[in-house]
Backbone as JSON, one array per atom type, in Angstrom:
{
  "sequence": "XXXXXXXXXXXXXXXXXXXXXXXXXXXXXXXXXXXXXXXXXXXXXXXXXXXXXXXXXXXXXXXXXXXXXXXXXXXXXXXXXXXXXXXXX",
  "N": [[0.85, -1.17, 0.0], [1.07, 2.34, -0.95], [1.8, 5.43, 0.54], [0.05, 7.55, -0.06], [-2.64, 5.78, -0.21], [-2.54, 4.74, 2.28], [-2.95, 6.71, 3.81], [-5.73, 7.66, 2.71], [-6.89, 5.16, 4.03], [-6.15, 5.62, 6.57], [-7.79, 8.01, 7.06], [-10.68, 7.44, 6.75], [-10.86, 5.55, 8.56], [-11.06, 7.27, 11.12], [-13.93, 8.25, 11.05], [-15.75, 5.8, 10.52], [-16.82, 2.55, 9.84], [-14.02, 0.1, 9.05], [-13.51, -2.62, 7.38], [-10.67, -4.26, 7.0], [-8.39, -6.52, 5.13], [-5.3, -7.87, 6.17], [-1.64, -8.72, 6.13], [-0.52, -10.59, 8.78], [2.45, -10.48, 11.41], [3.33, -12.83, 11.57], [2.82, -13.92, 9.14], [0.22, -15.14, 8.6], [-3.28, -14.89, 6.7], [-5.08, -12.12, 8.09], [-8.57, -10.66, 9.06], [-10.45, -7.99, 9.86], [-12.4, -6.2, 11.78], [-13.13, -2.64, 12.29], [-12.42, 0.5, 13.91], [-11.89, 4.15, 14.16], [-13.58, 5.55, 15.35], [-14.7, 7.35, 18.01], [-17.54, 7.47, 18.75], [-18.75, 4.83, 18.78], [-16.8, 3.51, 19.85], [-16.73, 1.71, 23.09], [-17.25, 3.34, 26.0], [-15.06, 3.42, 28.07], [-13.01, 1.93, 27.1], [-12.16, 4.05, 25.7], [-8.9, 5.81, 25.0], [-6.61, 7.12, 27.43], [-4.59, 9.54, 27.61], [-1.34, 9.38, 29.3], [0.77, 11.84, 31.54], [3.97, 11.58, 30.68], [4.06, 9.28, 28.89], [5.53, 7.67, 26.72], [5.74, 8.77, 23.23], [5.25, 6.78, 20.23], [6.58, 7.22, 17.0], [5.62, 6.65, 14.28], [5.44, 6.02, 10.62], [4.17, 3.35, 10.17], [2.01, 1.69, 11.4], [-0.95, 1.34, 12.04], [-3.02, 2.07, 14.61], [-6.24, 0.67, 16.18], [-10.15, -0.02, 16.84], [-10.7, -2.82, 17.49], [-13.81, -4.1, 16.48], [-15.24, -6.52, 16.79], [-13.86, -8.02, 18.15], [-13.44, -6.49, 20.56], [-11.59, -4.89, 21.39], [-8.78, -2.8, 21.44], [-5.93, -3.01, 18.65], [-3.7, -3.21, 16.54], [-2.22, -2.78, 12.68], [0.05, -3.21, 10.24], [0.18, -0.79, 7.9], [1.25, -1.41, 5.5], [1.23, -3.79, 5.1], [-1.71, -4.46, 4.04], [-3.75, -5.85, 2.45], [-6.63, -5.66, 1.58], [-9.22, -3.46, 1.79], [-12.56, -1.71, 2.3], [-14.83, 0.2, 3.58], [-17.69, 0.37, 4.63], [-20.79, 0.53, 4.55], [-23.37, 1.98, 6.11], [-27.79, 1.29, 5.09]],
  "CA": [[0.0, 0.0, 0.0], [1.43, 3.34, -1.01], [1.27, 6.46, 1.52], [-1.67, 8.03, -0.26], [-3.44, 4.45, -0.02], [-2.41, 4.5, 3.74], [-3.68, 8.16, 4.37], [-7.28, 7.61, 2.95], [-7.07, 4.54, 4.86], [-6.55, 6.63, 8.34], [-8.83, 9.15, 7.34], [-11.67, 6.92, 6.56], [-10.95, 5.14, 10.05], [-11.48, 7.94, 11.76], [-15.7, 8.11, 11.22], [-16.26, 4.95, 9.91], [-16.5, 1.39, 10.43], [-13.81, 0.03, 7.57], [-13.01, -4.15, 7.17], [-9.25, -4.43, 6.36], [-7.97, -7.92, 5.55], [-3.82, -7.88, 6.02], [-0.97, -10.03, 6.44], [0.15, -10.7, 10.24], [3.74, -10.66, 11.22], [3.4, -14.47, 11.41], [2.3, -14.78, 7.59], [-1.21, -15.47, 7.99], [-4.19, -13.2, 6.71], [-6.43, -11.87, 8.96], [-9.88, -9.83, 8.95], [-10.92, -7.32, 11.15], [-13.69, -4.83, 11.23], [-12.52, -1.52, 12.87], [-12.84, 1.6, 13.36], [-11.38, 4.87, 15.52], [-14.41, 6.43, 15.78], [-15.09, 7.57, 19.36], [-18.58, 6.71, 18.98], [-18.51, 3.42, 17.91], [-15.93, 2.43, 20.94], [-17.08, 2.11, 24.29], [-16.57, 4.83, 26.73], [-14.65, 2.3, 29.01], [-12.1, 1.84, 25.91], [-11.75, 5.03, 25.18], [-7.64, 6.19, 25.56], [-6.72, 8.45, 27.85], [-2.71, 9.7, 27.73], [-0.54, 9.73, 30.18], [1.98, 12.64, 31.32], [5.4, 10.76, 30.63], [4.22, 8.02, 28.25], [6.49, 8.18, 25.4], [5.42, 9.0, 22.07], [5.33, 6.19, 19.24], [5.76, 8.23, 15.99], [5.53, 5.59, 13.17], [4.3, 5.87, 9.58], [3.76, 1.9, 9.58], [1.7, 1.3, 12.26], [-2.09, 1.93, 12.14], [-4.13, 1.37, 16.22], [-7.39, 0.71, 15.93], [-10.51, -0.77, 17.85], [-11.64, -4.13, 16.73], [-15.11, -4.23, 16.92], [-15.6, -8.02, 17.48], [-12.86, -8.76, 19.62], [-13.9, -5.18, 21.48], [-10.14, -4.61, 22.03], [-7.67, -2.25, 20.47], [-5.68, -3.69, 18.19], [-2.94, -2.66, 15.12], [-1.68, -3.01, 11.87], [1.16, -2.06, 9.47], [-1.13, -0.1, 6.32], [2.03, -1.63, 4.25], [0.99, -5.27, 4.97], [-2.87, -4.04, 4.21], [-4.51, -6.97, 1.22], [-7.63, -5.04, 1.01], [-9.52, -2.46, 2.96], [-13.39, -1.17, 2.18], [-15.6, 1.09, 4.39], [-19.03, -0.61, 5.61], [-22.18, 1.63, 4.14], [-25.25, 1.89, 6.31], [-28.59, 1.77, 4.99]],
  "C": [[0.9, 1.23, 0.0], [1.02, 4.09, 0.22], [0.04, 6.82, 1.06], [-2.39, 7.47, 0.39], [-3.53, 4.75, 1.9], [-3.04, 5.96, 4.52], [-5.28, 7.95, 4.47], [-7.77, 6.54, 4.0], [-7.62, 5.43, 6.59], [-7.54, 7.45, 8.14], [-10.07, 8.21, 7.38], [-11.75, 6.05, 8.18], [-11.49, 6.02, 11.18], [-13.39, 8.45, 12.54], [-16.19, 6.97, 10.35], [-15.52, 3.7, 10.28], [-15.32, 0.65, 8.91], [-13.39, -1.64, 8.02], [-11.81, -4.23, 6.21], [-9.06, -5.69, 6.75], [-6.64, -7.28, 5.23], [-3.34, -9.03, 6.5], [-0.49, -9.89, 7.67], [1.39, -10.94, 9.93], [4.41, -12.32, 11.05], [3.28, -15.23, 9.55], [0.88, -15.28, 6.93], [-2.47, -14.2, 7.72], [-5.3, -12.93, 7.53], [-7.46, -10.2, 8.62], [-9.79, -8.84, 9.92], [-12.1, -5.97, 10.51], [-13.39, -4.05, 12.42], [-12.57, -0.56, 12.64], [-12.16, 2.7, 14.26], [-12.29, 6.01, 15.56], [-15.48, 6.48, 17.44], [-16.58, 6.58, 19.73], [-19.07, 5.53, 18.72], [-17.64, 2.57, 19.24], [-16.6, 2.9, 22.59], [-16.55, 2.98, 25.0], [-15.42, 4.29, 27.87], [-12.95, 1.92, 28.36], [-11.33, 2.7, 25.15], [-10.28, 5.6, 25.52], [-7.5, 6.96, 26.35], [-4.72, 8.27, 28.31], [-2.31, 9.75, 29.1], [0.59, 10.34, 30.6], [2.91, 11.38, 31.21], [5.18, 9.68, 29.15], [5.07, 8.69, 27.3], [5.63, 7.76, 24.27], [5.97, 8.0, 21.01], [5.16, 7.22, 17.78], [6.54, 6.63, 15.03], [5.18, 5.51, 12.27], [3.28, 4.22, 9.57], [2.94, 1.54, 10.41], [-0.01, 2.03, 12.28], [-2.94, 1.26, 13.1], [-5.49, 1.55, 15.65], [-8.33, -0.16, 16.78], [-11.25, -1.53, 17.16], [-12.85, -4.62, 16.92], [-15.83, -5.52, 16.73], [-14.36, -8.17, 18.47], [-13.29, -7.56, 20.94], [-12.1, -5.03, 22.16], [-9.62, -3.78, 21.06], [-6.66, -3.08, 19.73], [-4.8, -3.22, 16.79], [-2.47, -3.62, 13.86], [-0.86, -2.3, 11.02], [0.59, -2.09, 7.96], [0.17, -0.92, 5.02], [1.87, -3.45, 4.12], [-0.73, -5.67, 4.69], [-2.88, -5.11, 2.32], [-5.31, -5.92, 0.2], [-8.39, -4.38, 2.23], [-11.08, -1.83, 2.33], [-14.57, -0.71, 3.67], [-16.95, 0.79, 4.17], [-19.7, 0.86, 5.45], [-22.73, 1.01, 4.93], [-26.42, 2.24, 5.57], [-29.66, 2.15, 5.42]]
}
């Protein structure tokens, strides 16, 4: 996945539920349906920083909350298969 590719990705995460299949660091492909929209993750789940933590800055690395497992959960957008954004009607 190019940067562009990996941008609309994040942006579209942001208010929307999107189903990215990628490759794990193990080799196998996995699903997930995810999303980093506040409302969408329980309030319980929701991050909250901490003075001191140290700062991850990473292009490769995209957190996200897996909305079946109900856990946070990442991937690297450069090991990303396929990725579409879940319409409601």
């Amino acid at each position: 996945m190019n940067v562009v590719e990996a941008e609309k990705l994040a942006v579209a995460l942001i208010a929307n539920v999107v189903d990215v299949e990628f490759t794990k660091a193990d080799g196998s492909v996995r699903q997930m349906r995810c999303t980093k929209d506040f409302g969408l993750i329980p309030v319980d789940q929701h991050p909250t920083p901490h003075v001191g933590d140290p700062v991850l800055l990473t292009t490769d690395l995209e957190k996200v909350f897996d909305l079946q497992a109900q856990a946070w959960r990442s991937f690297k957008p450069s090991r990303v298969i396929s990725w579409y954004v879940e319409v409601n009607e």
